[in-house]
mmCIF file of the C-alpha atoms, coordinates in Angstrom:
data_MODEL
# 
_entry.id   MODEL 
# 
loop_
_atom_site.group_PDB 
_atom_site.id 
_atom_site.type_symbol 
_atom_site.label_atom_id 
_atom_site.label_alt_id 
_atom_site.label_comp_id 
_atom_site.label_asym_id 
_atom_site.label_entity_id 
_atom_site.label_seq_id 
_atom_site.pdbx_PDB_ins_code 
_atom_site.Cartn_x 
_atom_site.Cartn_y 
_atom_site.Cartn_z 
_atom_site.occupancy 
_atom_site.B_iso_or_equiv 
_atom_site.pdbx_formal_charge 
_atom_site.auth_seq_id 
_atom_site.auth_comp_id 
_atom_site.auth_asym_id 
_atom_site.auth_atom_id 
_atom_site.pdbx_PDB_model_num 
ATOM 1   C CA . UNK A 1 1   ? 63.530  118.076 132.523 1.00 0.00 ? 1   UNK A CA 1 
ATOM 2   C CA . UNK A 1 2   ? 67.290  118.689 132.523 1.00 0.00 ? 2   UNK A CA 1 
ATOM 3   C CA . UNK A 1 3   ? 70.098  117.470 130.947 1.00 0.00 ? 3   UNK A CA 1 
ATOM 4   C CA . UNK A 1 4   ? 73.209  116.159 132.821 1.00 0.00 ? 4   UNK A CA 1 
ATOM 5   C CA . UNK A 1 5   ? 76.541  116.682 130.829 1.00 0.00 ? 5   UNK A CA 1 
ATOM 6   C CA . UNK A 1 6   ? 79.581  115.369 132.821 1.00 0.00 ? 6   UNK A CA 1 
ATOM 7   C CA . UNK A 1 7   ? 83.542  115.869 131.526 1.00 0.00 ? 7   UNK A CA 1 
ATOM 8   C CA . UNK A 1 8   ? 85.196  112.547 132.782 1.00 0.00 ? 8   UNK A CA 1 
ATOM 9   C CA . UNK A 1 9   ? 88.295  110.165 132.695 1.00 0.00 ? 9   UNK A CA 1 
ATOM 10  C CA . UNK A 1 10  ? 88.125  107.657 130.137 1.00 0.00 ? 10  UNK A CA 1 
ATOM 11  C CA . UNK A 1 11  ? 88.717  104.674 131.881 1.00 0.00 ? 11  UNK A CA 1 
ATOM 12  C CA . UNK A 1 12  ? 85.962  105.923 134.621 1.00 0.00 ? 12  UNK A CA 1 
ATOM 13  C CA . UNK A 1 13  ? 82.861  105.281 131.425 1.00 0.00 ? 13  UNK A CA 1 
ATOM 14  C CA . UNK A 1 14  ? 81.884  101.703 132.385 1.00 0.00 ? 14  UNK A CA 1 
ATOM 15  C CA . UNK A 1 15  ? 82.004  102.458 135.876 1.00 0.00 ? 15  UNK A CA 1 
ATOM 16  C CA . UNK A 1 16  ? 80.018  105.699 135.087 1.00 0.00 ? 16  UNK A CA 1 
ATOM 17  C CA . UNK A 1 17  ? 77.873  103.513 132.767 1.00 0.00 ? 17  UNK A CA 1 
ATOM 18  C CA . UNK A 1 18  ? 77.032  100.848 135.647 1.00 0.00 ? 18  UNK A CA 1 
ATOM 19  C CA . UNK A 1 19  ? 76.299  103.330 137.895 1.00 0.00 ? 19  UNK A CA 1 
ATOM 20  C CA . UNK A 1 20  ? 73.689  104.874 135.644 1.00 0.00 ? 20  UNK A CA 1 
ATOM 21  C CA . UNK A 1 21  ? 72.060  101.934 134.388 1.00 0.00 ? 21  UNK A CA 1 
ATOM 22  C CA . UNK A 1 22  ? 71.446  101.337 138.446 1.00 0.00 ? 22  UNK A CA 1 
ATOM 23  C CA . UNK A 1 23  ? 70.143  104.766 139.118 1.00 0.00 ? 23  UNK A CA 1 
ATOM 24  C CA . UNK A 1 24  ? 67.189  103.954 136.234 1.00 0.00 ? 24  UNK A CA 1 
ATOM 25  C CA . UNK A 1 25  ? 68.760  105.883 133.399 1.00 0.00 ? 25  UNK A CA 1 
ATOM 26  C CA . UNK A 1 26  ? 67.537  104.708 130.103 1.00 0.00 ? 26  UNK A CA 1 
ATOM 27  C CA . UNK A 1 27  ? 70.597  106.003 127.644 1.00 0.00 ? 27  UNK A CA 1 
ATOM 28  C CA . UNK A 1 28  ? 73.097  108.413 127.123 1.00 0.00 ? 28  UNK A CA 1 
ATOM 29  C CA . UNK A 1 29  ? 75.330  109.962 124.662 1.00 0.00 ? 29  UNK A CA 1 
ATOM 30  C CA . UNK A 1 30  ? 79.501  109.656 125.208 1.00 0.00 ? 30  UNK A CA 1 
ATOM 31  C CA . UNK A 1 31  ? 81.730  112.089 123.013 1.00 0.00 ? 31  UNK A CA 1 
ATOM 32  C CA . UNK A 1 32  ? 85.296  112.157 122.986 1.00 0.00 ? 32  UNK A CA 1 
ATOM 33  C CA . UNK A 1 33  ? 86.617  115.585 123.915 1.00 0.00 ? 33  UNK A CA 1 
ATOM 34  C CA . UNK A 1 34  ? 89.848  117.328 124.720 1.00 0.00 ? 34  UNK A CA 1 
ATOM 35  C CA . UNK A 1 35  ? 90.553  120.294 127.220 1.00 0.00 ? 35  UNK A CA 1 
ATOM 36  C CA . UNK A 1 36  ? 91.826  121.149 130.486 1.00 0.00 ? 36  UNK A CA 1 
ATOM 37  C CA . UNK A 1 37  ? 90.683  123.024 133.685 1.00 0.00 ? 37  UNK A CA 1 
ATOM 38  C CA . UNK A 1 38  ? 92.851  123.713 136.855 1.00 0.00 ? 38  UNK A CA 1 
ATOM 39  C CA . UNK A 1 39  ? 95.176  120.695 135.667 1.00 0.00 ? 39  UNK A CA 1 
ATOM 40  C CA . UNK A 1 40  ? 96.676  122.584 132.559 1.00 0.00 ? 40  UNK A CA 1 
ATOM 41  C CA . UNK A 1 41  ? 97.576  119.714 130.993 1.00 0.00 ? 41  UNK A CA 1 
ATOM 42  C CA . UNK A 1 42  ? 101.271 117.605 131.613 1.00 0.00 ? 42  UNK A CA 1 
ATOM 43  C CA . UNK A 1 43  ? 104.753 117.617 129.615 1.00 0.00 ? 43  UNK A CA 1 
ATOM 44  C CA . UNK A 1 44  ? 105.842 113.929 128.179 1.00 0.00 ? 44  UNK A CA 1 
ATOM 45  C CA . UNK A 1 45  ? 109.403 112.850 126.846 1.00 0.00 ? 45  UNK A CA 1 
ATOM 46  C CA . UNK A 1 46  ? 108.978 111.828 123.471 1.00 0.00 ? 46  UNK A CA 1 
ATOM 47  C CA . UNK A 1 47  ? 111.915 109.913 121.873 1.00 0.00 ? 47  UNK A CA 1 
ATOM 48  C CA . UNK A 1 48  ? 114.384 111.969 123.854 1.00 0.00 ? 48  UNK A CA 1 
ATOM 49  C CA . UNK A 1 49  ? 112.476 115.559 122.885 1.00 0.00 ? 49  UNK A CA 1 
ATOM 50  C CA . UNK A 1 50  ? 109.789 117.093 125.933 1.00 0.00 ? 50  UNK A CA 1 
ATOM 51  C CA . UNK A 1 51  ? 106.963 118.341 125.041 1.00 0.00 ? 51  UNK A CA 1 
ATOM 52  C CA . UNK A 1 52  ? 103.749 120.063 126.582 1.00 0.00 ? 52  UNK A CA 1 
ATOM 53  C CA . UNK A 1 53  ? 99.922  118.190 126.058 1.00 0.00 ? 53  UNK A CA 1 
ATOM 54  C CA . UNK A 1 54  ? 98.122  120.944 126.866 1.00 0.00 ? 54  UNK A CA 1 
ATOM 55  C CA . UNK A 1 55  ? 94.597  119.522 125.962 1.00 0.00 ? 55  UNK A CA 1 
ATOM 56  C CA . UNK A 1 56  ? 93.855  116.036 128.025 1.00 0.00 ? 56  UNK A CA 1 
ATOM 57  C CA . UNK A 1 57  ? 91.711  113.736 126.600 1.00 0.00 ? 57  UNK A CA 1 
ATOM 58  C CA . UNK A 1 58  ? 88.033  113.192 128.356 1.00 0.00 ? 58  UNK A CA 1 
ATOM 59  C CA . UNK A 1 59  ? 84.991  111.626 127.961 1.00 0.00 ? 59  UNK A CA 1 
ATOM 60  C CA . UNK A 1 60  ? 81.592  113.893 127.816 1.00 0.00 ? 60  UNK A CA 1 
ATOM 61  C CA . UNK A 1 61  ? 78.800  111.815 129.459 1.00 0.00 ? 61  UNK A CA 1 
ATOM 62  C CA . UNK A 1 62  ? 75.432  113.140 128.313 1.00 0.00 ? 62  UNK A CA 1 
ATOM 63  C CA . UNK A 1 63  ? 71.528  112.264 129.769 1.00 0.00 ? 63  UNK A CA 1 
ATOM 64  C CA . UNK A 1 64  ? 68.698  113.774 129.815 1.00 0.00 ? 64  UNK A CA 1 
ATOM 65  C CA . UNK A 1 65  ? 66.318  113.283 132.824 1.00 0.00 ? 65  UNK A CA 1 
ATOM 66  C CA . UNK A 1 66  ? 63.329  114.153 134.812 1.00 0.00 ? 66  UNK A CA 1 
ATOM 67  C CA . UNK A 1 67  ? 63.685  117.009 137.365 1.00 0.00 ? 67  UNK A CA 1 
ATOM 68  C CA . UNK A 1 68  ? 62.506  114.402 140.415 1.00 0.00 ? 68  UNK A CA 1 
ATOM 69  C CA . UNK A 1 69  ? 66.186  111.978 138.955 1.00 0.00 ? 69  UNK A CA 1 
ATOM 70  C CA . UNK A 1 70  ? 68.631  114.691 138.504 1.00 0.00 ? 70  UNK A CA 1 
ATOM 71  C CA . UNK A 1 71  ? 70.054  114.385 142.611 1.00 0.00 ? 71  UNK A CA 1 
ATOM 72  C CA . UNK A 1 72  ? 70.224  110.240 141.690 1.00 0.00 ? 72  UNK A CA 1 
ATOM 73  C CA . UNK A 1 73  ? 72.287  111.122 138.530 1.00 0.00 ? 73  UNK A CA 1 
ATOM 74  C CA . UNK A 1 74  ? 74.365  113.264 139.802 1.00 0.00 ? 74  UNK A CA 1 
ATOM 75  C CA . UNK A 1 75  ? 75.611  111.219 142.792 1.00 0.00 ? 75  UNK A CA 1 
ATOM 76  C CA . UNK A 1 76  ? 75.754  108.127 140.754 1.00 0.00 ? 76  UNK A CA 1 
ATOM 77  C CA . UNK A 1 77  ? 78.077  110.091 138.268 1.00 0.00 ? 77  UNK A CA 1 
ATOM 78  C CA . UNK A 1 78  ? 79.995  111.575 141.365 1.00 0.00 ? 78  UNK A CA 1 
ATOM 79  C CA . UNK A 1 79  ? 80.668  108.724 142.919 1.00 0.00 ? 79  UNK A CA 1 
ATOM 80  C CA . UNK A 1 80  ? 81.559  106.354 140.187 1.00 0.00 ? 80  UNK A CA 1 
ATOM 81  C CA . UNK A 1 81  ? 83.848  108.884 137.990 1.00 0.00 ? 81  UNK A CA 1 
ATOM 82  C CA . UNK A 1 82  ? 85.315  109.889 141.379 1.00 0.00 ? 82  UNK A CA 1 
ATOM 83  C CA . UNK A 1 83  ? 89.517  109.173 141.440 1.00 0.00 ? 83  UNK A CA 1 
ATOM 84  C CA . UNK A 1 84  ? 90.176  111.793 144.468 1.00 0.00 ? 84  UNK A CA 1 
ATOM 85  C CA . UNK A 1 85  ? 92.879  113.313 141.911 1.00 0.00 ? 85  UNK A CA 1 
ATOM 86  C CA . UNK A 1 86  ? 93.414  116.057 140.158 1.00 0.00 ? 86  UNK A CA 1 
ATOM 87  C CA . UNK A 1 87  ? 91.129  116.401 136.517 1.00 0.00 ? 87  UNK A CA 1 
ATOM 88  C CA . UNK A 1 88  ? 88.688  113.759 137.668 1.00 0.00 ? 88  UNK A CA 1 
ATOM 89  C CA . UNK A 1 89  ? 85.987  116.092 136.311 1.00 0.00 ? 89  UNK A CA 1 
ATOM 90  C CA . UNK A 1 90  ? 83.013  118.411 136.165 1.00 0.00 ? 90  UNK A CA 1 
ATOM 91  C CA . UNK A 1 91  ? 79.116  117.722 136.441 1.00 0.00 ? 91  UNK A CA 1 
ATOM 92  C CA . UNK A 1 92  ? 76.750  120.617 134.072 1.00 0.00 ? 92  UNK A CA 1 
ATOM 93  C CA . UNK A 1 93  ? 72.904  120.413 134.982 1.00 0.00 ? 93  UNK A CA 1 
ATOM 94  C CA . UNK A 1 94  ? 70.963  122.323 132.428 1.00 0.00 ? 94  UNK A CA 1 
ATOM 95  C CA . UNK A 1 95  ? 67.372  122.944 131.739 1.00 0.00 ? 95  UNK A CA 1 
ATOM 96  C CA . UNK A 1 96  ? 65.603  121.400 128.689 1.00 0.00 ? 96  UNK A CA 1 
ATOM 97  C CA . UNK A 1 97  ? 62.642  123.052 127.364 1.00 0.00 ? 97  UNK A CA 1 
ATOM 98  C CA . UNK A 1 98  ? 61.235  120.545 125.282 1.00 0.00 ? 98  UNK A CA 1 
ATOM 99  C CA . UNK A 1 99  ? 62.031  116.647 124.520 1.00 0.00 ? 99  UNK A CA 1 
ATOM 100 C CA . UNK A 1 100 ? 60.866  115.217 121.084 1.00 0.00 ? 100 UNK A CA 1 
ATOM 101 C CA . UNK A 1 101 ? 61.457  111.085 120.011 1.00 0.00 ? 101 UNK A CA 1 
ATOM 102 C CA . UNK A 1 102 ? 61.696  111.746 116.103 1.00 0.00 ? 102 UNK A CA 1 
ATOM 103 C CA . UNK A 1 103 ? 60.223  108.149 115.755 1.00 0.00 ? 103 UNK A CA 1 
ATOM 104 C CA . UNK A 1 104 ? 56.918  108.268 117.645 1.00 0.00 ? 104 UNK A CA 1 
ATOM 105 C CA . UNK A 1 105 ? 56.761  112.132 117.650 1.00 0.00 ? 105 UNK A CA 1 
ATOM 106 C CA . UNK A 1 106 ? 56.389  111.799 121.571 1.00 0.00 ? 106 UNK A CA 1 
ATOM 107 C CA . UNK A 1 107 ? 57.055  114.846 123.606 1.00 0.00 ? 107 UNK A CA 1 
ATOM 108 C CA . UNK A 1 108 ? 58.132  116.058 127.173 1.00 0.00 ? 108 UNK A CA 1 
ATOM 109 C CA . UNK A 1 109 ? 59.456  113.223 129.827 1.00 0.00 ? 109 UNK A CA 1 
ATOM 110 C CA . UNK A 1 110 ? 57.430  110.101 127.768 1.00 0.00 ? 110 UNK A CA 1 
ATOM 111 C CA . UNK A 1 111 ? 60.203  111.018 125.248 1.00 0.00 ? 111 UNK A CA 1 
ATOM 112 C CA . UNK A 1 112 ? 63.053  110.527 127.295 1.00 0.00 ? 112 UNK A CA 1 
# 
């Protein structure tokens, strides 16, 4: 099992969404985040004033999948959250060592 955390634009997460829901994934978690990578942020003017943003705001699209989905999720995610500029984002593919639904107690990929 692994678990798919992508850092994406904010008005990419319904395309991101629809692309998911296509490639079979069941849910995922979304978390408003701040930060910056190679784009270091941008200055604004600001009632005459400039100042720097430094940290950008992003989405952070979580999932956890099955080892055999994890190519599907990532292209889906690639292509949908996908501008061709600058700060479009990063895909993280992690391992998961165990998977447990509180409700039914299920483990392992019946509890994704």
């Amino acid at each position: 099992m692994k678990l798919v955390s992508a850092i994406i634009k904010p008005f990419k997460l319904d395309d991101v969404r629809q692309a998911l829901g296509e490639a079979g994934v069941a849910g995922i978690t979304v978390t408003e985040v701040r930060g910056f990578g190679r784009q270091k942020g941008h200055t604004e003017l600001y009632r005459g004033a400039e100042y720097n943003v430094d940290f950008l705001p992003k989405l952070k699209v979580e999932t956890a999948v099955t080892d055999d989905r994890v190519d599907a999720v990532v292209e889906a995610i690639t292509s949908s959250a996908s501008t061709g500029k600058i700060g479009d984002g990063k895909i993280f593919v992690s391992s998961l060592e165990e998977v447990i639904r509180i409700r039914t107690g299920e483990t392992g990929a019946q509890a994704i």
